[in-house]
N, CA, C and O of each residue as an XYZ file, in Angstrom:
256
protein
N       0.665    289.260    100.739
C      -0.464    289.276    101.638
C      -1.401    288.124    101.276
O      -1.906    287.769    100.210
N      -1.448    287.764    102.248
C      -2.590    286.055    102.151
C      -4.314    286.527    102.186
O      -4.899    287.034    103.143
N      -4.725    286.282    101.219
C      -6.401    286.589    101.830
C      -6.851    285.181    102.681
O      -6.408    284.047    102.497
N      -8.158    285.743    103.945
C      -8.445    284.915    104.414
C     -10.457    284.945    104.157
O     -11.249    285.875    104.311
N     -10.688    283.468    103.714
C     -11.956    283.184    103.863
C     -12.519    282.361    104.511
O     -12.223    281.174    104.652
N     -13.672    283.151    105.103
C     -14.540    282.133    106.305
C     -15.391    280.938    105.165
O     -15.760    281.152    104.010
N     -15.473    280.110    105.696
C     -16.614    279.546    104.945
C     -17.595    279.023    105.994
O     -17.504    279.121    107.218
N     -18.424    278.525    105.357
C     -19.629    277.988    106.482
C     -19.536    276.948    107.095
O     -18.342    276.771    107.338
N     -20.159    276.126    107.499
C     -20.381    274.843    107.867
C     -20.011    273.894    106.735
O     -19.064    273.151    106.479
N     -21.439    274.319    106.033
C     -21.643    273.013    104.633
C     -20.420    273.246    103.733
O     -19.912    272.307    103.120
N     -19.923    274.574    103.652
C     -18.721    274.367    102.905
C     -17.327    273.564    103.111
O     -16.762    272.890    102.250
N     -16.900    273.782    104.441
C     -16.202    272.822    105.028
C     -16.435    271.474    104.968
O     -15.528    270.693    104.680
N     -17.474    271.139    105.191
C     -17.622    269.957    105.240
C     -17.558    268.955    104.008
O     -17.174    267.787    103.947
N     -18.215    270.067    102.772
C     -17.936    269.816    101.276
C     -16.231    269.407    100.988
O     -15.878    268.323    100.523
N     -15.279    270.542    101.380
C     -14.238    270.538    101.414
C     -13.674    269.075    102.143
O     -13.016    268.233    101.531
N     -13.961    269.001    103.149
C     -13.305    267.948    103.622
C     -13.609    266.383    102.957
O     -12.857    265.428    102.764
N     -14.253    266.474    102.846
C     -15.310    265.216    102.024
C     -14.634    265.247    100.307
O     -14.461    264.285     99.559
N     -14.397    266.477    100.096
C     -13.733    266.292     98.964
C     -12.389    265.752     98.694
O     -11.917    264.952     97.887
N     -12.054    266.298     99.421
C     -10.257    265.799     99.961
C      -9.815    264.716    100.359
O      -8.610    264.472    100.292
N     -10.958    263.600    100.995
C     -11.014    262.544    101.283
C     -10.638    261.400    100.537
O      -9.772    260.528    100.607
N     -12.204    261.896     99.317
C     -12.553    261.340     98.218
C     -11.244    261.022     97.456
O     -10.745    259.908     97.297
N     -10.729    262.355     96.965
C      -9.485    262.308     96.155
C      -8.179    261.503     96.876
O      -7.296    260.941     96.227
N      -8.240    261.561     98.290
C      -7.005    260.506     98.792
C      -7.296    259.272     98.744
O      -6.443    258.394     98.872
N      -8.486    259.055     98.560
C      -9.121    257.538     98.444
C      -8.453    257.175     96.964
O      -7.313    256.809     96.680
N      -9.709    257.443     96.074
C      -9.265    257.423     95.055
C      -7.766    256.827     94.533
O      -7.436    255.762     94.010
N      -6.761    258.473     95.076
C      -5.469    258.200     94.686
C      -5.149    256.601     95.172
O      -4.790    255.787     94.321
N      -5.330    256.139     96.838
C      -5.084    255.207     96.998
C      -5.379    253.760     96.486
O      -4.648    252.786     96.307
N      -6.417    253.927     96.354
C      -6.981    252.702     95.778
C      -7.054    252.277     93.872
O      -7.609    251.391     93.221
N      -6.067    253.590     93.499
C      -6.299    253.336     91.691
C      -5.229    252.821     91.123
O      -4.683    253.220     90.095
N      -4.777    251.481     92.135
C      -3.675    250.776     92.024
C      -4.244    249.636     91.234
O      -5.386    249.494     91.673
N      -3.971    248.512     90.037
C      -5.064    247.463     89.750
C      -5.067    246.753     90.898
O      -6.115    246.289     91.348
N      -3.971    246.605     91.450
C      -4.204    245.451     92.252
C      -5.378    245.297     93.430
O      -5.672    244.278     94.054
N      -5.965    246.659     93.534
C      -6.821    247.322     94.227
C      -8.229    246.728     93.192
O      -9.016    246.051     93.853
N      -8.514    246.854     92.092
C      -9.736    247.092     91.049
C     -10.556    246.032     91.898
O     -11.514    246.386     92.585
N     -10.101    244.621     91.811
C     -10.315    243.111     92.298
C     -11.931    243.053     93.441
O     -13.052    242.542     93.443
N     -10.937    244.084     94.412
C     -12.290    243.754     95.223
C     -12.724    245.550     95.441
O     -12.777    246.287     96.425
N     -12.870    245.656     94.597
C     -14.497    246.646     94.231
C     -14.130    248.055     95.105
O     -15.092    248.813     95.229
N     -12.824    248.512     95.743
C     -12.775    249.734     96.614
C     -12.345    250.615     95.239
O     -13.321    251.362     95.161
N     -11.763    250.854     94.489
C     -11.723    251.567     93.648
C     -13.109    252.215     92.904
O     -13.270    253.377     92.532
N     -13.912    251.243     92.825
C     -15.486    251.777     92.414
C     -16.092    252.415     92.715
O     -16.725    253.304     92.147
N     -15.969    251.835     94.437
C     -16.825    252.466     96.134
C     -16.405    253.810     95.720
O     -17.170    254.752     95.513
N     -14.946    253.823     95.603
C     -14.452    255.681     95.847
C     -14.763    256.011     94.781
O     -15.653    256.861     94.790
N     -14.376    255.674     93.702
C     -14.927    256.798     92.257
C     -16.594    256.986     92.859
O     -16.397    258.091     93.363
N     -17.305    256.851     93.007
C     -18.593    256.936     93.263
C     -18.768    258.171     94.564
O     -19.472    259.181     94.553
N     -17.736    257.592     95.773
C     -18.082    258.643     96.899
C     -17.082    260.101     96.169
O     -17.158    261.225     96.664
N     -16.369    259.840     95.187
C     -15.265    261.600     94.721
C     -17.109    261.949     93.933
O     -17.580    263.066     94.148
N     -17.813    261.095     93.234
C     -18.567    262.030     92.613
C     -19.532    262.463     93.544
O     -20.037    263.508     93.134
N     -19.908    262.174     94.408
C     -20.705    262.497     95.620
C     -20.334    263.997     96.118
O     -20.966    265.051     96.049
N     -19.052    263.671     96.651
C     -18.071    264.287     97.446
C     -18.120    265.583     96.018
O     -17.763    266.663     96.489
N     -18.356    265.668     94.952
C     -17.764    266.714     94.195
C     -19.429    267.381     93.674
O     -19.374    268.485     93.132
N     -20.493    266.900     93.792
C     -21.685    267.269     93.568
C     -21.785    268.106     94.610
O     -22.094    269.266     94.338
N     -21.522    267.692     96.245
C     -21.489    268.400     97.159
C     -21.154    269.903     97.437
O     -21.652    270.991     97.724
N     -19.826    269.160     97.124
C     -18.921    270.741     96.958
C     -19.558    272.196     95.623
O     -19.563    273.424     95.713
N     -19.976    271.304     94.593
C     -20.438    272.335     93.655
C     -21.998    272.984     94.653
O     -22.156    274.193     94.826
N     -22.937    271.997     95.165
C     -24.087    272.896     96.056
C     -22.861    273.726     96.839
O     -22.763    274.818     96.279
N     -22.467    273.679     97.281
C     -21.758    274.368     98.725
C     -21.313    275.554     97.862
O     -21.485    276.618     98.457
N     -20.752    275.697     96.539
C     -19.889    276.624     96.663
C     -20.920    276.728     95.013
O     -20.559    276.177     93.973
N     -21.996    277.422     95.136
C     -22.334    277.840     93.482
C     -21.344    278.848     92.398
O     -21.048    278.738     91.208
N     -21.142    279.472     93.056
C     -19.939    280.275     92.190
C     -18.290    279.535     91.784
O     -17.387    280.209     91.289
N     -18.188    278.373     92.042
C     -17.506    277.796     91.759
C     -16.621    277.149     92.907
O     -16.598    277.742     93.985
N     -15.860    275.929     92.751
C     -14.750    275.319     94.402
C     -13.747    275.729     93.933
O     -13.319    275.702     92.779
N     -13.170    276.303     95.270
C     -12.403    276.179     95.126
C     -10.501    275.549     95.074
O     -10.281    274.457     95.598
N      -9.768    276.027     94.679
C      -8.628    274.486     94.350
C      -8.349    274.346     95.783
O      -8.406    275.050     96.791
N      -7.963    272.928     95.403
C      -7.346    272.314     96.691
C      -6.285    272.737     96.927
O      -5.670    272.343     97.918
C-alpha cells in the first residue's frame, strides 16, 4: 500500500526547485564545465533551492 501526501503550494515548489538544482549541478560538475562559472551559478542555486525546501518542510524533506 502506497501512502499518499498532499503538500502545499510552497512545498512543491521547494520540491521542484530542488530537483532542478540537483540536475543542474549533476550536469554541469563536469571540469570541462568549471571554466565558465555554471558549475558555481548551480552549487549556489542547490543551496538556495535546499534552504527552501528545509522552510517548506520544518520537520524535515523529504527524499527524492
Amino acid at each position: 500500500m502506497t501512502a499518499t501526501t498532499t503538500l502545499t503550494t510552497s512545498q512543491q515548489v521547494a520540491l521542484d526547485a530542488l530537483r532542478w538544482a540537483e540536475m543542474r549541478v549533476e550536469s554541469t560538475s563536469h571540469p570541462s564545465r568549471w571554466l565558465d562559472n555554471s558549475y558555481g551559478e548551480d552549487t549556489r542555486a542547490l543551496t538556495r533551492a535546499r534552504e527552501q525546501a528545509r522552510r517548506a518542510f520544518p520537520q524535515g524533506v523529504p527524499d527524492l
